[in-house]
C-alpha positions as CSV (number, residue, x, y, z in Angstrom):
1,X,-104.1,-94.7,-38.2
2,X,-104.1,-93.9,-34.6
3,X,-101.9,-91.2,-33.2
4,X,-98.9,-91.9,-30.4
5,X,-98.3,-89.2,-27.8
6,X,-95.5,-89.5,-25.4
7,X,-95.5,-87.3,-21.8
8,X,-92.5,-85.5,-21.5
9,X,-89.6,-86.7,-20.2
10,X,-86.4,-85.6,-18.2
11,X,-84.2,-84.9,-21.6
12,X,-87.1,-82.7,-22.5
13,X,-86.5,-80.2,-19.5
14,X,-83.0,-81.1,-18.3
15,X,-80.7,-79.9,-20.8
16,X,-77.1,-79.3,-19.1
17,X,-76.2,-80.4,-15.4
18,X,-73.0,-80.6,-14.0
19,X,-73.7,-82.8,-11.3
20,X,-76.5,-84.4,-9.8
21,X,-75.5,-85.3,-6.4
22,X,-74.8,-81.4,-6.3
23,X,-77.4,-80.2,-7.9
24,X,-80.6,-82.5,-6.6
25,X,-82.3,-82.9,-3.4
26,X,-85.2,-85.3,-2.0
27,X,-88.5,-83.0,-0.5
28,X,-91.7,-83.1,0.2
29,X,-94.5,-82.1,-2.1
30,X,-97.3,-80.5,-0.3
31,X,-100.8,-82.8,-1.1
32,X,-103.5,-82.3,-3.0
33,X,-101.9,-81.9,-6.4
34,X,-100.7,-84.2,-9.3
35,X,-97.3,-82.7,-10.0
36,X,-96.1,-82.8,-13.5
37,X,-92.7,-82.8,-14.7
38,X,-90.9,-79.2,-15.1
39,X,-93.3,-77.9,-12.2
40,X,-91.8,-75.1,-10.5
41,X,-91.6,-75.2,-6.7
42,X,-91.3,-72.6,-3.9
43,X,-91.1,-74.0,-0.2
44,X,-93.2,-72.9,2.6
45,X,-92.3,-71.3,5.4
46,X,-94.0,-73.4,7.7
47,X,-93.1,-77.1,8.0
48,X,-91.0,-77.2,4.8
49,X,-93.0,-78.5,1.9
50,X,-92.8,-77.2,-1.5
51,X,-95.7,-76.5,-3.9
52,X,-95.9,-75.2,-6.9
53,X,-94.7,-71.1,-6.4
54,X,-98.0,-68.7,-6.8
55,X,-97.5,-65.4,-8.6
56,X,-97.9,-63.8,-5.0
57,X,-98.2,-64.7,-1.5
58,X,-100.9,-67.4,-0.3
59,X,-101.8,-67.4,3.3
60,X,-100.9,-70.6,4.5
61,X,-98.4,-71.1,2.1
62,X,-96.3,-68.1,3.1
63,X,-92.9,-68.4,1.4
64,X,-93.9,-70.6,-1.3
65,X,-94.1,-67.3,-3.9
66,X,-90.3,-67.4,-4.3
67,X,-89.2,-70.1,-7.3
68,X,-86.2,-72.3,-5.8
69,X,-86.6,-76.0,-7.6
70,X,-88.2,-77.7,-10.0
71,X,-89.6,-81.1,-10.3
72,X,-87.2,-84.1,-12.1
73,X,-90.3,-86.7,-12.0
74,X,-94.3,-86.5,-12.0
75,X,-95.6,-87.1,-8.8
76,X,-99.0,-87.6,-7.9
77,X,-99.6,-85.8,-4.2
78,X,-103.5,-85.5,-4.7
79,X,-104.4,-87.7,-1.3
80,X,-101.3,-87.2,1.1
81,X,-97.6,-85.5,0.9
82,X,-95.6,-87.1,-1.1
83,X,-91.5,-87.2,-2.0
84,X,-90.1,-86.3,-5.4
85,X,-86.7,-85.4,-6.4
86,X,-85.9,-81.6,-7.3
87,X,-83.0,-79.4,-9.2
88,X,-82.1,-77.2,-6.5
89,X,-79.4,-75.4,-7.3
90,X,-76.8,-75.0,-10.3
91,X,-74.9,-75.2,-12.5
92,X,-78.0,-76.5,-14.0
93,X,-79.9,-75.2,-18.1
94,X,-83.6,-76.2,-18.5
95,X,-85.5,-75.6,-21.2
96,X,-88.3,-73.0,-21.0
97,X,-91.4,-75.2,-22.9
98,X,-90.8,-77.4,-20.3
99,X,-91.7,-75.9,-17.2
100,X,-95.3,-75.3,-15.8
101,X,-96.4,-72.8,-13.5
102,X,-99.0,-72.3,-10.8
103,X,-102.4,-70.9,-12.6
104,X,-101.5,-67.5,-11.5
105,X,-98.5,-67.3,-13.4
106,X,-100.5,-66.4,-15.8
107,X,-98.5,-64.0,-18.4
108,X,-94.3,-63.4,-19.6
109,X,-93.6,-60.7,-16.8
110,X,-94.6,-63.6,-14.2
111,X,-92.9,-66.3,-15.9
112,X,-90.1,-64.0,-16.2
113,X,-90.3,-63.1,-12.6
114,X,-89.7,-67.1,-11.7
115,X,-87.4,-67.8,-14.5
116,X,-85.2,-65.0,-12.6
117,X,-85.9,-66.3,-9.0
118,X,-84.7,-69.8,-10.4
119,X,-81.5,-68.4,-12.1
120,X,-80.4,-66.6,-8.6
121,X,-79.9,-70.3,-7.8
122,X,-78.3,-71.1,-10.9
123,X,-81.4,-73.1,-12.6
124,X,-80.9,-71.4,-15.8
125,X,-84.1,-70.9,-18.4
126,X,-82.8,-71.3,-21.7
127,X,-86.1,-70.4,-24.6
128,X,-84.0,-73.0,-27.0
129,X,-83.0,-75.2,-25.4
C-alpha cells in the first residue's frame, strides 16, 4: 500500500486571525528562491523586497535580518521576483512547526530571536498550537 503525504496548508500555520484585510498585505519576494508556506520574511532596505530574514546582516540584503511577515502561500521566486501574500501584522497566532527559517537560523536562541521580532508585530508563535 502506497503512502499519501499532503504539503502543509494555511490551517496548519494560521491558527487565530482577527482580520485579514488588517492583518495581510501583497509584496514582493526577492528571486531566486522557492518559498514555502510559514517562511519567515524580513524586507530589505533597498528597493523593498522581502526574503527570507538571515540570522544576521547580509550585504546586499541590509534590513532583511529583522522578522516582520510570514508567507500565507508557497511561491516559487527561483527565475524572477515574484508576489505572494504575507501576515504582517496582528492580532494574528501561528503555530511554531509551521514556520521555516533561513539556513542560518540554525538553533532555539535564533528561532527565538525571530519568534520575538514577529511578536513586536503581533504575529504570535504559539509551540501548540
Amino acid at each position: 500500500m502506497s503512502v499519501l503525504t499532503q504539503s502543509p496548508t494555511l490551517g496548519d500555520l494560521l491558527k487565530y486571525e482577527l482580520n485579514a484585510n488588517y492583518c495581510r498585505e501583497t509584496i514582493t519576494l526577492k528571486s531566486g528562491t522557492l518559498y514555502p508556506l510559514g517562511a519567515v520574511l524580513g524586507q530589505v532596505t533597498a528597493g523593498g523586497a522581502y526574503r527570507l530574514s538571515p540570522a544576521a546582516e547580509v550585504t546586499g540584503d541590509e534590513g532583511a535580518e529583522t522578522a516582520c511577515a510570514v508567507l500565507l502561500d508557497a511561491v516559487d521566486a527561483t527565475s524572477a521576483d515574484q508576489t505572494g501574500v504575507v501576515a504582517v501584522r496582528g492580532p494574528l497566532i501561528l503555530s511554531q512547526a509551521a514556520l521555516v527559517f533561513d539556513a542560518s537560523i540554525d538553533d532555539a536562541a535564533k528561532r527565538a530571536d525571530k519568534h520575538a521580532q514577529l511578536a513586536a508585530r503581533g504575529l504570535v508563535v504559539r509551540p501548540t498550537a
